[in-house]
N, C-alpha and C positions, 0 to 999 in steps of 0.2 A: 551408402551414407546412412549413418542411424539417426534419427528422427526423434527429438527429446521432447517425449510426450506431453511435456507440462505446456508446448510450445506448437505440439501438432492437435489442431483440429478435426479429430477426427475417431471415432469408435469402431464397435465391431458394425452399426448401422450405415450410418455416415461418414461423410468428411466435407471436408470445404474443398467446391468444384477446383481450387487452386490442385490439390495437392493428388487430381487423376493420375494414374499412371505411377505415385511414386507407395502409395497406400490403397490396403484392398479396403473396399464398402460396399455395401448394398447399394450406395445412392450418395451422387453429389451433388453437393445441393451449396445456394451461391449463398444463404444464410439471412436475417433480417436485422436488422437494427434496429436496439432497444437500449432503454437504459434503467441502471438500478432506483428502486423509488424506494425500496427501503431505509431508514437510515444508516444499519449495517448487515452485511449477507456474507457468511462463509461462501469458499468458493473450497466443492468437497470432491475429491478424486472420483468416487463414484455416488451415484444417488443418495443421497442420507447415510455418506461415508465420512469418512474423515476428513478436518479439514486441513487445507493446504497454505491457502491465501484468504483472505476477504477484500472484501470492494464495499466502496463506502456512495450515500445516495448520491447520483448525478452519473456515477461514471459508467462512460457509452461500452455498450458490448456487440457483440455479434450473436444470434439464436440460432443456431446449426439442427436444432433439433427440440423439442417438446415430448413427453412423454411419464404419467401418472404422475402429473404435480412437480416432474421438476424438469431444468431447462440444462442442454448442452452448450455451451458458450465459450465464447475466447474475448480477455477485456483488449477493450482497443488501446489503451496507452502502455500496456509490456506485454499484450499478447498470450497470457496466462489461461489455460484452457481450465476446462470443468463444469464442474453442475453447479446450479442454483435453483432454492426452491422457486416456482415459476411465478409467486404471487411477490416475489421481489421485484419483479420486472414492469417494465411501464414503456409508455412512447417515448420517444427521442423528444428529449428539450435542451432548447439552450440556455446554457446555465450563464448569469452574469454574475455572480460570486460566490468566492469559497472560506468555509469555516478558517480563520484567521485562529483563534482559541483552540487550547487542549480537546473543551470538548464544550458543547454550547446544547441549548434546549430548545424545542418547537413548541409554541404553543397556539392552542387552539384558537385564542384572539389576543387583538392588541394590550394583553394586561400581563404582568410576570407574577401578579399574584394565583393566578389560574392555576392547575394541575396542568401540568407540561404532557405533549405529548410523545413525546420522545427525546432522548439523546442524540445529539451530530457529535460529528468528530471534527479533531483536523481534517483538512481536506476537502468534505462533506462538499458537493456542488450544489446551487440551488439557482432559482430565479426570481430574481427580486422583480416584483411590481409596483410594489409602494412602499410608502414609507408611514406609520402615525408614531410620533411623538418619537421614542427611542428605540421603534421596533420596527421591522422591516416586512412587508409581507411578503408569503411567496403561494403559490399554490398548495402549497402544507398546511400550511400555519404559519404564524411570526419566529423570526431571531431579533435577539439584539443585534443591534446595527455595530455596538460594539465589539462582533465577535465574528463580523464578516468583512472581506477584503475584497479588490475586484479581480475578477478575473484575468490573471494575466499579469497579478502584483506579483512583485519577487521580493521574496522572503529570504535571507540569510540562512543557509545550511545550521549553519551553530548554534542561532537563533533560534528553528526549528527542536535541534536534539534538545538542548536546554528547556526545551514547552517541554518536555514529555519525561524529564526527571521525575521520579517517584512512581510512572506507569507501571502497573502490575506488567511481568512477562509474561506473554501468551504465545505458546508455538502457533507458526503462520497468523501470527495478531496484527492487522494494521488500522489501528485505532487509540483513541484515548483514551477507551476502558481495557484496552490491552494489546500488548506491541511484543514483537520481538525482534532478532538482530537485524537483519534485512528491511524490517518493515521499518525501522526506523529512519535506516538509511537511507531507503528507499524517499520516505517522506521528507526527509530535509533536504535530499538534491532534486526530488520533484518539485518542492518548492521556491526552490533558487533559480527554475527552471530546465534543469538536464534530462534529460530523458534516462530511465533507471527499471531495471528488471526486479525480479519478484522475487528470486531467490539468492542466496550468498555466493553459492556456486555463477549464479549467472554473473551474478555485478562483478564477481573475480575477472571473469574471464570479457567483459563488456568493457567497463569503465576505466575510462582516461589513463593514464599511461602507470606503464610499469619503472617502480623504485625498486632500487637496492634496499636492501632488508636493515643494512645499518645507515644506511641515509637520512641526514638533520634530518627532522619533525618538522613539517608544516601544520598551522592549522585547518582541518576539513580532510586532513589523510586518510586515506583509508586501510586498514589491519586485517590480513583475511588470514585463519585459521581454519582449517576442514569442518567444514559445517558452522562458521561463526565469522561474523566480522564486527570490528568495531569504527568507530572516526576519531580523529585528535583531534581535543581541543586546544590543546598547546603543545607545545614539543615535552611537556611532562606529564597528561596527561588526559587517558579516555575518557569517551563517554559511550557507553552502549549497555542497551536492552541485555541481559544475560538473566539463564538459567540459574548460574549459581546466586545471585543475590535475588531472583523471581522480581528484578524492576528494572527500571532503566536508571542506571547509575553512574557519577565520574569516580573511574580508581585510576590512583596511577601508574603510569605506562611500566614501568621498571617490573615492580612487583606482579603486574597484570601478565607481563609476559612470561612472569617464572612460574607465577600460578600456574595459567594456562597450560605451559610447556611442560611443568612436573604432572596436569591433566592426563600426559597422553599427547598432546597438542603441538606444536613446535608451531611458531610463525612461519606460515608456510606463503606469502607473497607481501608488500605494497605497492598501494595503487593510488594518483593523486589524479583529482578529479579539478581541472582547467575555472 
């Protein structure tokens, strides 16, 4: 059985005690729980390599390994392996709400006049402790209270793509300073609540059941093309992250798939997610 690296834990060092006997390592080791404190962290194939995915603050990982500033990891909610620099990392907290907004600011105390300290994203987990006036505190710093949800809201998939119209495309971007096709989708069925993988190829082959390629349009469908997918917003028209226009855009369905198809591309599955 071949073992799809993005998904196996484990290097030429290491691996997770699970995976003895199926992968060689120096050492298996049962791994520590941590979570991101950064507000956002590429997650890079090798040490200060390229990146693949990113994970945004709050969400929990596994530490397989430490080693000259950066960390071997797999995120707990699609399993996605790699490195992170190690000063992105922090204890395990529970987070009671998530960035609601594109993309929202931390700041240093109760005022929005301050210099901000950083950018959140969608998604972004935090722990609220308090509240003053219209800002929420958390261990960070403040959000607007307007710009967080509770843990555990569900968000409309459509609702979701539509926040993130006019996002810069960024290959493996999952955020609101930059997103691409996967991440997108990724974000608007995590949000609705489905459980959803990291990459295009994965969600092809993972989520909800398989249509016929000329089958009505539902809204929320999903579009997989080799190395690209997009979602319907209506039965006349996408919305997805793409390279060619460098955002996340709605074109319509018709023209999208002759483009695509004269790319090189033919619609190569649909899949509609429950």
């Amino acid at each position: 059985m071949k073992l799809d690296r993005r998904l196996t834990p484990a290097n030429a060092r290491v691996a997770a005690s699970a995976l003895k006997g199926l992968v060689e390592a120096e050492a298996y080791v049962e791994g520590e729980a941590a979570c991101i404190r950064a507000p956002l962290t590429d997650i890079c194939r090798d040490p200060a390599g390229d990146r693949e995915r990113q994970l945004l603050m709050g969400a929990r990982v596994v530490v397989y390994e430490r080693v000259a500033g950066w960390a071997f990891i797999q995120a707990a909610a699609d399993g996605y392996v790699g490195y992170v620099p190690e000063a992105a990392l922090g204890s395990v907290v529970a987070p009671t709400h998530r960035v609601s907004a594109r993309q929202s600011h931390l700041y240093p105390e109760a005022s929005i006049k301050v210099r901000e300290k950083a950018a959140l994203s969608f998604g972004a987990q935090v722990e609220v402790t308090g509240q003053e006036g219209d800002l929420c505190e958390t261990p960070g710093g403040f959000i607007p209270v307007q710009h967080l949800v509770e843990i555990g809201t569900r968000t409309p998939r459509l609702d979701v793509a539509r926040l993130f119209l006019g996002t810069p495309y960024l290959w493996g971007g999952n955020s609101g300073a930059g997103i691409d096709c996967s991440g997108l989708v990724q974000a608007a069925l995590r949000a609705e609540g489905h459980d959803c993988p990291g990459d295009s190829d994965m969600q092809e082959d993972a989520l909800g059941e398989a249509m016929a390629l000329d089958a009505p349009v539902a809204p929320g469908d999903l579009f997989f093309w080799s190395g690209h997918v997009a979602m319907a917003l209506d039965a006349e028209n996408l919305i997805h992250a793409t390279g060619h226009f460098m955002s996340t855009v709605i074109e319509p369905l018709v023209p999208a798939l002759v483009r695509i198809e004269a790319a090189g591309y033919p619609l190569r599955s649909r899949r509609r997610v429950g």
